[in-house]
SETI-132791 format. One record per residue (C-alpha): x, y, z. Coordinates in Angstrom, 1 decimal, padded with zeros to 4 digits. Each point is the difference from the previous one (the first is absolute). Layout:
BEGIN
      x      y      z
      X      Y      Z
...
REM end
This chain:
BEGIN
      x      y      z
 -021.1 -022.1 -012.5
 -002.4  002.7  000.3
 -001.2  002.2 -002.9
  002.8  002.5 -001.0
 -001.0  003.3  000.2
  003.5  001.9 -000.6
  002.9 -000.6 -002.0
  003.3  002.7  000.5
  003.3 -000.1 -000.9
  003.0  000.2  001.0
  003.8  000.3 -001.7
 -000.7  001.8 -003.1
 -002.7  001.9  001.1
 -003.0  000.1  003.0
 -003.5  000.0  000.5
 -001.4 -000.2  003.4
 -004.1  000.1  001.1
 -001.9  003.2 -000.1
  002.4  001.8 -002.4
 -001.3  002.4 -002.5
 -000.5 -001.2 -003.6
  003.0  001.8 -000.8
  002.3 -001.0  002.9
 -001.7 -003.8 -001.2
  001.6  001.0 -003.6
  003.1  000.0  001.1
  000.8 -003.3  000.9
  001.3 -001.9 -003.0
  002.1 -002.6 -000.7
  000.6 -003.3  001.9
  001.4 -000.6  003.8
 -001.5 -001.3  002.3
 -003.6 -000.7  001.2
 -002.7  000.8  003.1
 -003.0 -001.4 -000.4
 -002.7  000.6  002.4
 -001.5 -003.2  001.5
 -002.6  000.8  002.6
  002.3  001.3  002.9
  002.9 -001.7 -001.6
  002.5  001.1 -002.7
  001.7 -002.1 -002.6
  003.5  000.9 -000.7
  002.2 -001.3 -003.0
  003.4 -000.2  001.6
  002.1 -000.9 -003.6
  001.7 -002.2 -001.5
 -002.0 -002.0  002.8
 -003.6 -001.1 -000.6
 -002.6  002.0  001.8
 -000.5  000.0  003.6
 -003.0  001.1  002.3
  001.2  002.3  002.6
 -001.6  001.4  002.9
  000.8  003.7 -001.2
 -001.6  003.5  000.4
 -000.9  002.1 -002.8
  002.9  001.8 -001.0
  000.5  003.5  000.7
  000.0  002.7 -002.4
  003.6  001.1 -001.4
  001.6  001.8  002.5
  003.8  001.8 -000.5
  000.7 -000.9  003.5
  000.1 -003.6 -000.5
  002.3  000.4 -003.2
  003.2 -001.1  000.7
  002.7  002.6 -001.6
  003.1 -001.9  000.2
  002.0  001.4 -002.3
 -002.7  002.3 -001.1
  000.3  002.6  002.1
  000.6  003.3 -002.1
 -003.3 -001.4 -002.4
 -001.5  000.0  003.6
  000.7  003.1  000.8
 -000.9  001.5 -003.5
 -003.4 -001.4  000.6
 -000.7  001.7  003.4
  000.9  002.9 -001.3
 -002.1  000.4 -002.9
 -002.1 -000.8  002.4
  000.6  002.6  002.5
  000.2  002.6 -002.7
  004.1  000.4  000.4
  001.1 -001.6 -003.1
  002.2  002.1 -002.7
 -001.3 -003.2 -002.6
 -003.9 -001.3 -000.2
  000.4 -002.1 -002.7
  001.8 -003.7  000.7
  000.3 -003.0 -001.5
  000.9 -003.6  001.7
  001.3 -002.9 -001.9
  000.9 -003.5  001.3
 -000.5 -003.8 -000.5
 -003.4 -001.8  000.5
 -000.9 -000.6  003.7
  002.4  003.4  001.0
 -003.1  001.5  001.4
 -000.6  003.1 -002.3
 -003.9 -001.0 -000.2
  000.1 -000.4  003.9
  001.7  003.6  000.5
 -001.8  001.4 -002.6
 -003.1 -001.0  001.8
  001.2  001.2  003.2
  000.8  003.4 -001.4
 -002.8  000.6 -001.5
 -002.5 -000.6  002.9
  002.8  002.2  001.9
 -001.4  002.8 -002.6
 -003.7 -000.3  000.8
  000.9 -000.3  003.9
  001.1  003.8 -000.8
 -003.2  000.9 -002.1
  001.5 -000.5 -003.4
 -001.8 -001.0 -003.2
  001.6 -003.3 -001.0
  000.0 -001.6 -003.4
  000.7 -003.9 -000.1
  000.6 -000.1 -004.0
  002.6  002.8 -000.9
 -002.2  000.7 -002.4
 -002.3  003.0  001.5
  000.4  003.3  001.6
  000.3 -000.2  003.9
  001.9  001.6  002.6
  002.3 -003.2  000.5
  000.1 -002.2 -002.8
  001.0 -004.1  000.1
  000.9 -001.9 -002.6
  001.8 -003.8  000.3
  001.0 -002.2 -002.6
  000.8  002.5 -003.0
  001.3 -002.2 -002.1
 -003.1 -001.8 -000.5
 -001.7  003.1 -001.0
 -002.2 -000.5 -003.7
  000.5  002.9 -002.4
 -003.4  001.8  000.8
  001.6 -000.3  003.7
  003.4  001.6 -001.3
 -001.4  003.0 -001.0
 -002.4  000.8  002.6
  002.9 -000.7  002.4
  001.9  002.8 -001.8
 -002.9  002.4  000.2
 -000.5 -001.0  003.4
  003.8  000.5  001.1
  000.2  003.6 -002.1
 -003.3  001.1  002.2
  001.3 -001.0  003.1
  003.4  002.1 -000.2
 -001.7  002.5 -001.1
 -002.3  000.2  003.1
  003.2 -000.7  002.3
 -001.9 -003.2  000.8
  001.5 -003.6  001.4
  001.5 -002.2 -002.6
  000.9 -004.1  001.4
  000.4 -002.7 -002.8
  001.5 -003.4 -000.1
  001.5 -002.0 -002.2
  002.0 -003.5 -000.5
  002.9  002.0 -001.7
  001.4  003.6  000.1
 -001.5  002.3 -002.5
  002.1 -000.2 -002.9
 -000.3 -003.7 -000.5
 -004.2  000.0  000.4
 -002.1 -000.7 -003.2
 -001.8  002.7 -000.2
  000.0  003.2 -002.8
  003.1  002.1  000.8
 -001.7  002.9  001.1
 -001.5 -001.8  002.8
  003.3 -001.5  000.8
  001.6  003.2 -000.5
 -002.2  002.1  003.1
 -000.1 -003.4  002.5
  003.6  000.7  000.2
 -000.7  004.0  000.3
  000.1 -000.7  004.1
  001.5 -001.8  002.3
  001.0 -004.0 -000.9
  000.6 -002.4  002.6
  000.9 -003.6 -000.5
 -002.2 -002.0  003.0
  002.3 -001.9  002.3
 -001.6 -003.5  000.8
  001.0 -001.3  003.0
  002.4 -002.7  000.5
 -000.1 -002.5  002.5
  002.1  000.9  002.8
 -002.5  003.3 -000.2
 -003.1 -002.0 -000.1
  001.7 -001.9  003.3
  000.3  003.6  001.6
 -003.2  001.4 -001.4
 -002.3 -003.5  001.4
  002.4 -000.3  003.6
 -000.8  004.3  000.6
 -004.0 -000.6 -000.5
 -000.2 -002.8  002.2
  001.5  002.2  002.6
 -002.5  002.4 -000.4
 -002.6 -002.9 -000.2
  001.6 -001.0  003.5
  001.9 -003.0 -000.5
  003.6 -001.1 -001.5
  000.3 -002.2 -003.0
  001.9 -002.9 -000.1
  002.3  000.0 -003.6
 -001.3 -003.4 -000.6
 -003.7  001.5 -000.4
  001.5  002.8 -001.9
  001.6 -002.0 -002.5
 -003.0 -002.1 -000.3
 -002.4  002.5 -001.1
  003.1  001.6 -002.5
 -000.1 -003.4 -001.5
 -003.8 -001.0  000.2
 -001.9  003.0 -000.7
 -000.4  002.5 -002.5
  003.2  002.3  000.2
 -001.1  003.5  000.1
  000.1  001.7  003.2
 -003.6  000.8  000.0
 -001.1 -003.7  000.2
  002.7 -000.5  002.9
 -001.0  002.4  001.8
 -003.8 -001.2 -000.2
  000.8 -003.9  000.7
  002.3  001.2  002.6
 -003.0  001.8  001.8
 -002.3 -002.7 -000.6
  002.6 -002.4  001.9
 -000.2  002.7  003.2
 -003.5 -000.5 -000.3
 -000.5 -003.7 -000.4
  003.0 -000.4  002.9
 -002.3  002.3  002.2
 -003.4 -002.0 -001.0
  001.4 -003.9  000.3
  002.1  001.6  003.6
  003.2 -001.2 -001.7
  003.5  001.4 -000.3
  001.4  000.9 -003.2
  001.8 -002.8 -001.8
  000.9 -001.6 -003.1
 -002.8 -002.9  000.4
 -002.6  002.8  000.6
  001.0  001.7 -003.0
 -000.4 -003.1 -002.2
 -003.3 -000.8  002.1
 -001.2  003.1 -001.2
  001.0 -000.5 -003.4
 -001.2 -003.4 -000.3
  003.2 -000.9 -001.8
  001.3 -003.6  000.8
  003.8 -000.3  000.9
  001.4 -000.9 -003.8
REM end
């Protein structure tokens, strides 16, 4: 294996090549792992050991590629603060590890700089839009500049998007700081389940140009990491390895491309 020259994340956070130091600061946490390999990428597909794949770098976060499901009104809420129609600019999301709040989070805020806005990664400075995942974890010194930070963002009728494992009453952090992250809106994040993940993988093959079997389907629900991001991106690099070896899209492709031996 070739000398690694980038590590990112995915899960509980993401870091992806020629991000800013800030956007890089971001990332924390576990999830899984691309390593860059020479043209090859190294992807940790847990609980199962690591596996070389064939796939692209990923693309940055991108709304569009975030499934709602039953999301849709936190969806919306987002695209208006966006577009400069929402009543509320301040929001908080809670859900379970592997929801994708880092992945959304990351998504929105690049959806801010698309539009010009000044975008802070650490929910701890001034900025025109202003990110901040994994609250709970915050450190004292953290707490209070998060506090500051939130006050001088309302102020300025600025963006407000945090995350968090639990709703705001229940973090450990000083009650003033719990007291304004529940000032806005609250939504709990709605992971998928699998009949959505099903609908989700079957809707972007079609618009990759080909229909997926359930067999394959159920394979990579049960083979790969879970969240949607890293389905979609195995699913992509299957189109791709089906176009490159001239072979249709099956379950003994899939596991070829895996490298995964039938247990």
């Amino acid at each position: 294996m070739g000398k690694a020259s980038f590590i990112g994340t995915y899960g509980t956070g993401w870091k992806a090549p020629k991000y800013s130091a800030a956007q890089q600061a971001f990332s924390r946490g576990g999830g899984w792992v691309f390593v860059e390999c020479g043209a090859a990428y190294a992807l940790s597909l847990r609980p199962m050991q690591q596996l070389l794949l064939d796939i692209r770098p990923p693309a940055r976060p991108e709304l569009a590629r975030f499934v709602a499901g039953r999301n849709v009104e936190l969806m919306a809420q987002l695209q208006a603060m966006l577009d400069g129609s929402a009543a509320e600019r301040m929001v908080y999301v809670w859900g379970a590890p592997g929801s994708g709040k880092s992945y959304l989070l990351a998504a929105w805020a690049h959806a801010c700089q698309a539009r010009g806005m000044t975008v802070d990664f650490s929910g701890q400075q001034a900025a025109q839009a202003v990110i901040a995942d994994q609250v709970e974890a915050w450190s004292e010194a953290q707490q209070h500049a998060g506090f500051a930070a939130f006050n001088r963002v309302r102020e300025a009728g600025g963006l407000w998007l945090a995350a968090g494992s639990v709703a705001p009453a229940e973090l450990p952090l000083m009650p003033e700081l719990r007291t304004r992250l529940g000032w806005g809106l609250v939504f709990q994040l709605q992971a998928l389940d699998d009949a959505e993940k099903r609908a989700a993988l079957s809707q972007h093959a079609h618009t990759l140009g080909f229909r997926l079997d359930p067999q394959v389907a159920d394979y990579l629900l049960n083979h790969t990491a879970r969240d949607m991001q890293n389905l979609l991106r195995v699913l992509e690099a299957l189109d791709r390895f089906s176009l490159e070896t001239r072979r249709p899209i099956t379950l003994p492709l899939l596991r070829q491309l895996l490298s995964v031996k039938r247990p």
